[in-house]
C-alpha positions in Angstrom: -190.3 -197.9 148.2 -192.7 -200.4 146.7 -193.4 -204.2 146.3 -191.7 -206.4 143.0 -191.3 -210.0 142.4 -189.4 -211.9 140.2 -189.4 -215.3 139.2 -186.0 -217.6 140.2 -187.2 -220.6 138.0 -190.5 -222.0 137.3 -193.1 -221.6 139.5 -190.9 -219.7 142.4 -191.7 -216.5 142.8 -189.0 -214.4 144.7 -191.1 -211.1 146.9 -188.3 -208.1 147.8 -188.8 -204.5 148.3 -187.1 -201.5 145.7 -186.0 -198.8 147.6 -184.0 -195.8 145.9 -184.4 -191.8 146.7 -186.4 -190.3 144.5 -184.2 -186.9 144.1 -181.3 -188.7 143.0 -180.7 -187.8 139.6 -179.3 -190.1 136.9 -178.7 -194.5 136.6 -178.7 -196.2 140.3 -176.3 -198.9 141.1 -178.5 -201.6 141.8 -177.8 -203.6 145.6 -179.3 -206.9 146.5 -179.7 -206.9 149.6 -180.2 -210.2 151.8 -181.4 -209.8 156.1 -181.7 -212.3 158.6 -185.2 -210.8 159.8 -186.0 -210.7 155.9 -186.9 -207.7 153.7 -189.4 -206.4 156.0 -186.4 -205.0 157.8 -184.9 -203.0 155.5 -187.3 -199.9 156.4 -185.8 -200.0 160.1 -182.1 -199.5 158.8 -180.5 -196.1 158.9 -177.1 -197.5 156.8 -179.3 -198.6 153.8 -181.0 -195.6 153.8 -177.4 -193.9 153.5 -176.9 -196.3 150.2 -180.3 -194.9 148.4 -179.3 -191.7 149.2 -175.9 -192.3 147.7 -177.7 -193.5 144.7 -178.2 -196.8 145.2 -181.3 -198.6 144.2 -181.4 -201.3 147.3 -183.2 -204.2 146.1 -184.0 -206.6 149.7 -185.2 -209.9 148.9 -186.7 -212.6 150.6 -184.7 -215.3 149.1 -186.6 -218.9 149.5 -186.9 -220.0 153.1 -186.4 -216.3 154.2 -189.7 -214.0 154.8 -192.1 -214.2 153.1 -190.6 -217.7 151.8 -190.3 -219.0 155.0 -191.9 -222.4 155.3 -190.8 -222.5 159.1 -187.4 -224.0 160.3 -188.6 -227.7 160.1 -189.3 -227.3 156.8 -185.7 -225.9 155.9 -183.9 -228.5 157.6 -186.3 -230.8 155.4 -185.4 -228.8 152.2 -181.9 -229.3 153.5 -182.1 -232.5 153.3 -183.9 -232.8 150.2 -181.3 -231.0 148.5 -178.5 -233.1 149.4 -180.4 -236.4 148.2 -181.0 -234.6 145.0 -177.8 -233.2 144.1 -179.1 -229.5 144.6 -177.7 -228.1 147.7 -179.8 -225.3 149.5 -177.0 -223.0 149.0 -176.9 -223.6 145.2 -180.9 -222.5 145.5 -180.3 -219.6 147.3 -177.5 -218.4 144.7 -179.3 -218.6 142.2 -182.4 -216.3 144.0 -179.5 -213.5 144.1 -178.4 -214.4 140.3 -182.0 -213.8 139.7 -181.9 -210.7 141.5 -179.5 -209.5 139.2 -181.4 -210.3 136.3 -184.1 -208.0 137.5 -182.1 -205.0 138.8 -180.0 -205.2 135.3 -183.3 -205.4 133.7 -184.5 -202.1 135.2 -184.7 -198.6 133.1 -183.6 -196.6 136.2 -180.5 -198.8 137.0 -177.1 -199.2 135.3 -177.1 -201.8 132.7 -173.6 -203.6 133.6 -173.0 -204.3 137.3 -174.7 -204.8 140.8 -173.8 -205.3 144.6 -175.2 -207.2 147.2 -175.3 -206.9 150.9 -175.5 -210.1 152.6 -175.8 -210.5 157.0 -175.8 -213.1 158.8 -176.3 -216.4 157.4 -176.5 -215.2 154.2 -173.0 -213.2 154.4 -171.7 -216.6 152.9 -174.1 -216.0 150.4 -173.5 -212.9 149.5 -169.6 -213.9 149.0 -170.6 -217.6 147.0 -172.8 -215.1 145.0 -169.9 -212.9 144.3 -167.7 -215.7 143.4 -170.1 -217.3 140.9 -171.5 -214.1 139.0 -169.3 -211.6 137.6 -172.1 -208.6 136.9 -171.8 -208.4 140.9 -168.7 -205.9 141.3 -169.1 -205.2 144.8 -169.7 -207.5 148.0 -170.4 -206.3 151.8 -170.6 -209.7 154.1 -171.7 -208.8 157.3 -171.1 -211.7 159.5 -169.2 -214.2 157.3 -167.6 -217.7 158.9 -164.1 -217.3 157.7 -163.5 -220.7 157.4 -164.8 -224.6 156.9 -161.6 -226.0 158.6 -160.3 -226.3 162.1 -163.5 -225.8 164.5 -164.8 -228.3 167.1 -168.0 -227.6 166.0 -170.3 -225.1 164.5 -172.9 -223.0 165.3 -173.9 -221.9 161.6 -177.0 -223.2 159.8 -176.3 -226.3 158.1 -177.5 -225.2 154.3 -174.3 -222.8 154.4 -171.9 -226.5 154.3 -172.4 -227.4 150.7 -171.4 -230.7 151.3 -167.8 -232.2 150.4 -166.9 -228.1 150.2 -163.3 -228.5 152.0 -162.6 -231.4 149.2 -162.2 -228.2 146.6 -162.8 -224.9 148.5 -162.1 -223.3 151.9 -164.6 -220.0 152.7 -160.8 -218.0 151.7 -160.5 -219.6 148.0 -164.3 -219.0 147.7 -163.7 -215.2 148.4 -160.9 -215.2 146.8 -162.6 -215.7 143.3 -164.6 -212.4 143.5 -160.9 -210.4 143.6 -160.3 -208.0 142.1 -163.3 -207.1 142.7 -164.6 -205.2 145.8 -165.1 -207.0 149.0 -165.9 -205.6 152.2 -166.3 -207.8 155.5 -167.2 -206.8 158.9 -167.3 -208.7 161.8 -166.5 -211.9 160.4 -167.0 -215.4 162.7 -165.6 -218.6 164.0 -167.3 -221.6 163.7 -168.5 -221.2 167.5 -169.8 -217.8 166.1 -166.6 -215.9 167.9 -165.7 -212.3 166.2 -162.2 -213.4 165.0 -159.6 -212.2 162.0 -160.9 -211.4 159.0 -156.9 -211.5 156.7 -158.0 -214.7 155.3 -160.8 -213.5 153.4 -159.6 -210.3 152.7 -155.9 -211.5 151.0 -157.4 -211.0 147.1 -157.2 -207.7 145.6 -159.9 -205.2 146.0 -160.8 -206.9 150.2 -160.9 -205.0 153.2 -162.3 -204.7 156.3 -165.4 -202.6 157.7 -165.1 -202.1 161.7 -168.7 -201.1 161.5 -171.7 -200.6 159.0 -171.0 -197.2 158.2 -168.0 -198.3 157.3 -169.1 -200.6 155.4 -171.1 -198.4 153.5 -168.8 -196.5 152.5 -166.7 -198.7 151.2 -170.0 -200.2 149.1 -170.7 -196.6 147.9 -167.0 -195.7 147.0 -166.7 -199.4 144.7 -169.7 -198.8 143.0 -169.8 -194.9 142.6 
């Protein structure tokens, strides 16, 4: 394991960790790989372990306002904020950090030269899946996490940068998804808006979905779409 950067535009400098086992012979699959406690974490977790051994090269990145980034929660809500007024929606930010990420892992002598995956938990589940949607070098998704849909809650319990705003006007979190078929996508433990485990069918309708009941599900599906 050691340290990398990369730079997401000018002047932002992304940190993450490259992790890969060292006896694995041959290209790695590159995995972005996006926490909620940040990159720091990745060293704690037994499943992403599994995916270097499987011969992965696990790429976990503090995308900005995450780790390293983290310019406390104030100052997201601020950036937030900032983004709307501007036109530049966190989420926008935050995809292009993983588009980035691809860059770099694609860039890489010890990685294949065509496709990556990406991991996402949490808050950035949703990213992981806009991510998907948007970039077509990414031909595998796990979304750990994910709120299944915009529509038809009382309220929400998600962070506000994953409601680009005006979304439902063109998109629902299912038609969103639904852009990275046929693709591999694997969702576990998908939410409500009151954060509620409920059904994951709507995002797993589009070719090349399905559902993890647990991480080691989940990675094997990630290791059998991108072995």
């Amino acid at each position: 394991m050691h340290e990398v950067t990369f730079e997401s535009e000018p002047g932002i400098i992304i940190p993450a960790l490259a992790m890969y086992d060292p006896n694995f012979m041959g290209a790695r699959t590159g995995v972005i790989t996006m926490l909620a406690e940040g990159k720091d974490a990745v060293v704690h977790r037994r499943d992403l372990l599994e995916l270097c051994q499987g011969g992965a090269l696990v790429l976990a990145m503090d995308f900005r306002g995450r780790g390293e980034t983290d310019g406390g929660g104030m100052g997201e809500f601020s950036a937030v904020e900032r983004g709307i007024n501007l036109g530049r929606p966190m989420m926008g930010w935050r995809v292009w950090d993983v588009m980035r990420a691809a860059d770099y892992l694609l860039d890489r002598a010890d990685t294949t030269s065509d496709t990556v995956a990406v991991w996402g938990e949490d808050e950035a589940a949703m990213l992981a899946i806009y991510a998907a949607a948007l970039d077509e070098r990414i031909s595998a998704t796990v979304s750990v996490e994910p709120l299944t849909s915009y529509a038809g809650s009382k309220g929400f319990v998600q962070a506000s940068w994953v409601f680009p705003r005006n979304i439902l006007k063109v998109a629902d979190m299912p038609d969103i998804a639904g852009l990275a078929a046929p693709r591999a996508l694997v969702v576990a433990n998908p939410k409500d808006g009151s954060g509620a485990d409920t059904d994951a069918a709507a995002l797993t309708a589009g070719e090349g979905a399905t559902v993890a009941a647990d991480f080691d599900e989940a990675v094997a599906g990630l290791l059998r779409a991108i072995g």
